[in-house]
C-alpha positions in Angstrom: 56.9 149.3 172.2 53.5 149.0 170.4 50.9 150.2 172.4 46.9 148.1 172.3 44.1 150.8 172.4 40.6 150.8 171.6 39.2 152.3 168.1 36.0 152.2 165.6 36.7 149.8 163.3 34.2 149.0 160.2 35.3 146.0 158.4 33.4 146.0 155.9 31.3 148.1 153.0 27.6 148.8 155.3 29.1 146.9 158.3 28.4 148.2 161.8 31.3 150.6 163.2 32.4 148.3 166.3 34.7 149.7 169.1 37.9 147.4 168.9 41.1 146.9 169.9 43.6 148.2 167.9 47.6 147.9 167.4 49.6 151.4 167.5 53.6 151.1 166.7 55.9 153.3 168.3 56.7 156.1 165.9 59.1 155.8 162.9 61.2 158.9 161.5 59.2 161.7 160.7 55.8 160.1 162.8 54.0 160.6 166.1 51.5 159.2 167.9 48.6 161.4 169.2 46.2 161.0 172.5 43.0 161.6 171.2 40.6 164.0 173.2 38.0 164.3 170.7 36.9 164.0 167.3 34.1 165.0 165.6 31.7 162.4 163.5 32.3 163.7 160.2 29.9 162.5 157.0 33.7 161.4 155.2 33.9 158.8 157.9 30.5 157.6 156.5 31.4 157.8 153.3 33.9 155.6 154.2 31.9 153.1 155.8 29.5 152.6 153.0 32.1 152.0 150.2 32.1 155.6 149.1 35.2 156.2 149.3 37.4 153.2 148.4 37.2 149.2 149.6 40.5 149.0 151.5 38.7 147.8 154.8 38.8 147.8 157.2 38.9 151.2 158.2 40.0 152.8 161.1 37.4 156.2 160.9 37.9 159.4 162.5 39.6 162.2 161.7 38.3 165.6 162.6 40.5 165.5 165.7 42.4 167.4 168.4 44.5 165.5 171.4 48.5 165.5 172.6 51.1 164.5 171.2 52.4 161.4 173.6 55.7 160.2 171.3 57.6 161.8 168.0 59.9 159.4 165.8 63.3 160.8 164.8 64.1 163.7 163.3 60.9 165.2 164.1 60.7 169.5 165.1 57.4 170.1 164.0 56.0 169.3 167.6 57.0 167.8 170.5 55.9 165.8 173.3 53.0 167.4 175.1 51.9 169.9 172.6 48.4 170.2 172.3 47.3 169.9 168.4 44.9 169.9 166.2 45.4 166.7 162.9 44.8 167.8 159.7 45.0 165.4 156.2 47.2 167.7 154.3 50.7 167.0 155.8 52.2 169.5 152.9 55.5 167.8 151.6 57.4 171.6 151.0 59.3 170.2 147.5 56.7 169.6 145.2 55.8 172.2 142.4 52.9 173.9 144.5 55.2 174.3 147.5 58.0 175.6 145.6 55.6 178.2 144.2 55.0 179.4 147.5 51.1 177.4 147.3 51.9 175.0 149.8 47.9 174.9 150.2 48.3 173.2 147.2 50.8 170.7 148.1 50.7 167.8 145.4 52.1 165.2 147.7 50.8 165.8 150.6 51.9 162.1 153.0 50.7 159.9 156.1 52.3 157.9 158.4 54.3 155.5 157.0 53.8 152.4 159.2 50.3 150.7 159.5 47.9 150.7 162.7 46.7 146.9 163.0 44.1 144.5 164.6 45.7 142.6 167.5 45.9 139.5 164.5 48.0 141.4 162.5 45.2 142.8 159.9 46.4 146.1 158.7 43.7 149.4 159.2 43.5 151.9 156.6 43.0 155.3 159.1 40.4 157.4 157.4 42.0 160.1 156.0 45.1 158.7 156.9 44.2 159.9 160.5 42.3 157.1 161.9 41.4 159.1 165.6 37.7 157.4 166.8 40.5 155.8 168.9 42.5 155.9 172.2 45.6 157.2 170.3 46.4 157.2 166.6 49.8 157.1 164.5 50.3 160.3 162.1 52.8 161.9 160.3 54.0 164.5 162.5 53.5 167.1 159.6 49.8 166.2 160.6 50.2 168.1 163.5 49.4 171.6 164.2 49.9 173.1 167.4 47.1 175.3 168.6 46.6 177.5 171.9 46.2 174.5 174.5 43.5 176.6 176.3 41.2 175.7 174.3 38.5 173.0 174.3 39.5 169.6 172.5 36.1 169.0 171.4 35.8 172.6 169.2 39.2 172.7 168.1 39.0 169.2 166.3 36.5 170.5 164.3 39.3 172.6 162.3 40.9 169.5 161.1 38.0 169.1 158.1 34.5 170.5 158.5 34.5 173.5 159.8 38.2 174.7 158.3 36.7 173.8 154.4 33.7 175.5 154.9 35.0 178.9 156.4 37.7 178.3 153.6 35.5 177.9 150.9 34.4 181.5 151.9 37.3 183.0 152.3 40.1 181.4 150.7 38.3 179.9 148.1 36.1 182.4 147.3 37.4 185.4 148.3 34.4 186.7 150.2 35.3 190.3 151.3 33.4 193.5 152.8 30.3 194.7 151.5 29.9 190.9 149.0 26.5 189.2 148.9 26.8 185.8 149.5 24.9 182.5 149.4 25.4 178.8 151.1 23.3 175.9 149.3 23.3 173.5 152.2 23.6 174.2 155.5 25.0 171.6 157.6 28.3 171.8 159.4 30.2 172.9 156.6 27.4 175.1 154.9 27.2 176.6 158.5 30.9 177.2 158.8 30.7 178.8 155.1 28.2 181.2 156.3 30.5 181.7 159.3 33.5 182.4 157.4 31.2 185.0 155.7 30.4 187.1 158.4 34.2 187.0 159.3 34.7 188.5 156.6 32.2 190.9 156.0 30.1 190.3 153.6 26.7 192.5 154.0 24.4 189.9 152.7 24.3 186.1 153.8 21.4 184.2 152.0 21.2 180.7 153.6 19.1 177.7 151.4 18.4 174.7 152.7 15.0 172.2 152.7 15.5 172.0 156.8 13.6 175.0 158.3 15.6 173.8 161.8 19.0 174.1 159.9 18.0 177.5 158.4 17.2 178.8 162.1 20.7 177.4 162.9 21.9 179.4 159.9 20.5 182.8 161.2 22.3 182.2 164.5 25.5 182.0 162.4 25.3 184.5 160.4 23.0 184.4 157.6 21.0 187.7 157.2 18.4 186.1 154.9 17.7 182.8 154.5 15.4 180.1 151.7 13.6 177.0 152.1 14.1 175.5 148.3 11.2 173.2 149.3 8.6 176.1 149.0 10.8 178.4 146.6 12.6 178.6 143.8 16.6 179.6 145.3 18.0 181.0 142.2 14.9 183.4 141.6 15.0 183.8 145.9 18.6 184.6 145.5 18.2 186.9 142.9 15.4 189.0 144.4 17.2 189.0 147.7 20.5 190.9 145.3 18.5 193.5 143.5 17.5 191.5 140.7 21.6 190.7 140.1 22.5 187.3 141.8 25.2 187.1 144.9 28.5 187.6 144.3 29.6 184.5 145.8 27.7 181.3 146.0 28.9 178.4 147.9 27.5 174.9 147.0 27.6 172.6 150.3 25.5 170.1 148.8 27.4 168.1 146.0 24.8 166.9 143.6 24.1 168.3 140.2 20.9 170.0 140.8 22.2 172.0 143.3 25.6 172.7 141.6 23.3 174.4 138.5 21.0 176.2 140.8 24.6 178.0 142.5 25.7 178.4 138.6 22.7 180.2 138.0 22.3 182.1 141.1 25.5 184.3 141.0 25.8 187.6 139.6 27.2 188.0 136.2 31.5 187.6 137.2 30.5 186.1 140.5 32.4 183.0 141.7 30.9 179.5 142.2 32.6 177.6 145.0 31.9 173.9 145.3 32.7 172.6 148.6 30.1 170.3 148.8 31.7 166.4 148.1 29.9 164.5 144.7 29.9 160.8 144.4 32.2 159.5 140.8 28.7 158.6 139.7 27.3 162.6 139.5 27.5 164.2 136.1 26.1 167.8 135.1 25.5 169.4 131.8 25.7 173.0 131.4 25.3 175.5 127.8 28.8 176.4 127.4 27.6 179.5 126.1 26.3 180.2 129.7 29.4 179.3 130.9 31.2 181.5 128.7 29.0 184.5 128.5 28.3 184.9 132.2 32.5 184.8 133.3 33.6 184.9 136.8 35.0 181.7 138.3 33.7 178.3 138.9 35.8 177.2 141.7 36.2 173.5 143.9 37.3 174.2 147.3 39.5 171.2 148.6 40.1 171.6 152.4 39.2 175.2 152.2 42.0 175.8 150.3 43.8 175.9 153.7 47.5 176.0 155.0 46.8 174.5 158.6 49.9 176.1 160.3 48.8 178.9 159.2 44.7 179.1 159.6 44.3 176.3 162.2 46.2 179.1 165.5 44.4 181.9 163.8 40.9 180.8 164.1 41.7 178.8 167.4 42.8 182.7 168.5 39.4 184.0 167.0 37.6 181.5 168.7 39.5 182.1 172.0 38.9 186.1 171.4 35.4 185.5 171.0 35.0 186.5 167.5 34.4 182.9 166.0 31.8 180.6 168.2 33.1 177.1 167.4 31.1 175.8 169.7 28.2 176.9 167.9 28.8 173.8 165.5 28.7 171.4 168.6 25.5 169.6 169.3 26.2 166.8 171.1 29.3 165.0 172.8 29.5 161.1 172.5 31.6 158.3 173.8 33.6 155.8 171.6 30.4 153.7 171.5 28.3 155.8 170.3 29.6 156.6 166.9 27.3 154.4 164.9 24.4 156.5 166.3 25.8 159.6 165.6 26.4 158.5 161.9 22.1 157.7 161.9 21.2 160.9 163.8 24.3 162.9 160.7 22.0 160.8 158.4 18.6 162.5 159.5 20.0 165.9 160.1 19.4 166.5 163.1 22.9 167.6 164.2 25.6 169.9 163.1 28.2 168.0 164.7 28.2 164.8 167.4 32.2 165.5 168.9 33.5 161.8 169.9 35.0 162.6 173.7 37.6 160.7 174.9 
């Protein structure tokens, strides 16, 4: 039987996210439905509220979640009821080209639940990220599912699901940070923060953190970064380069997602260094490089989807590092809020003055 919880619900391009009450099926083969315990107010959901995105509203947003799996569909063995879990967007398919190459990080079909969440008239949702959890409970695939050391808190472990998992990604799995690298992070927001977290894990000797936000670059420090640069008063690729011996860093990680940045990581990496964009551009952003510098500087100019992650495989190992007290996800927490609330903590992720407002259910 369909159950009638509540959920943030935008219903249109700029409209006001409005707690509702929404319409969850009973799971279908190869589905579950998920109690939500938290969810962290990610800036995809507000992508997805201004039109950024796509214009299937309404949307159902949230989806940097952890909660308990109350109901599986058939022939589901991924998890069962009352596992603890944390959703992910990259339910890998294990038959497309990627997975039978032994990438399945790089599944090419990756799926979502295959029945539709509604309004109580019928009015099909489209779950953000086809996760839809700024809501009571939520319908996923079950290959959404990871299951994670239940010990945990809810309200750090759902920040695997997206921000923090692609920017510790974008460090290590993307660009192969290892001991003894210099490294640096243009923009350092949740997932810049988790880049330069990611870093330190593993072992890079120098961490150069650039932002505009002298408050985010003290917030940097305390994660990690040895050095850090306000682009405001200086330039970051000469910064970067003085701070590496004259050479550039061996890694750079671009947060951000707009051109400018984008040339000033180009330019700021050591000659066969890697670029690693992890920050999201709009369809509108263009750049223009000299080919000729893109040829005669080599190295690797990367894009870091997810953090290049395989969730049942990274999502329990950083949980354990976390629980081992060798990864501070709370750290990346700086408020909790309640359902109502989410429209403020989208204005307050607008200003910057948060990491990361956790949704607590």
């Amino acid at each position: 039987m369909s159950q009638q919880v509540r959920g943030v619900v935008v219903t249109a391009k700029d409209a006001p996210a409005e707690v509702t009450t929404i319409v969850v099926p009973d799971p279908g083969p190869g589905e579950a439905v998920v109690r939500i315990e938290a969810c962290g107010v990610c800036h995809t959901d507000l992508h997805y509220k201004q039109g950024g995105i796509g214009d299937e509203f309404p949307y159902l947003l949230g989806h940097e979640a952890a909660g308990v799996v109350e109901s599986v569909g058939a022939g589901v063995d991924e998890v069962a009821v009352g596992d603890f879990v944390v959703l992910n967007w990259r339910a890998v398919c294990g038959q497309c080209r990627a997975c039978r190459r032994g990438r399945p990080q790089y599944c090419f079909d990756t799926h979502n639940a295959r029945q539709k969440m509604t309004l109580e008239d019928g009015t099909e949702l489209s779950p953000a990220l086809g996760i839809g959890a700024f809501a009571e409970k939520t319908l996923v695939a079950a290959g959404q599912c990871t299951k994670v050391d239940p010990s945990v808190s809810p309200a750090v472990a759902g920040l695997l699901g997206c921000g923090v998992m692609a920017g510790i990604g974008a460090a290590i799995n993307t660009g192969g940070v290892g001991r003894g690298d210099s490294v640096a992070v243009i923009g350092c927001g949740g997932v810049g923060g988790a880049a330069i977290t990611g870093s330190r894990l593993a072992g890079a000797a120098r961490i150069i953190a650039v932002d505009i936000d002298d408050d985010k670059l003290e917030t940097a420090r305390s994660l990690g970064a040895t050095h850090t640069v306000n682009s405001r008063t200086q330039d970051p690729v000469e910064a970067i380069r003085e701070l590496t011996g004259g050479n550039g860093a061996d890694v750079v990680v671009e947060a951000v997602g707009r051109p400018e940045t984008y040339e000033q990581a180009f330019y700021a990496r050591d000659l066969a260094g890697t670029v690693v964009l992890v920050g999201v551009p709009t369809p509108d952003m263009r750049i223009e490089l000299p080919l000729l510098d893109v040829f005669g500087r080599g190295g690797a100019l990367k894009s870091s989807w997810y953090g290049d992650c395989l969730p049942s495989r990274d999502f329990p190992m950083l949980v354990d590092l976390h629980q081992q007290g060798r990864l501070d996800l709370g750290a990346f927490v700086t408020e909790t809020v309640g359902l109502a609330d989410v429209e403020k903590a989208f204005a307050r992720m607008h200003d910057g003055d948060v990491l990361r407002s956790v949704v607590v259910l």
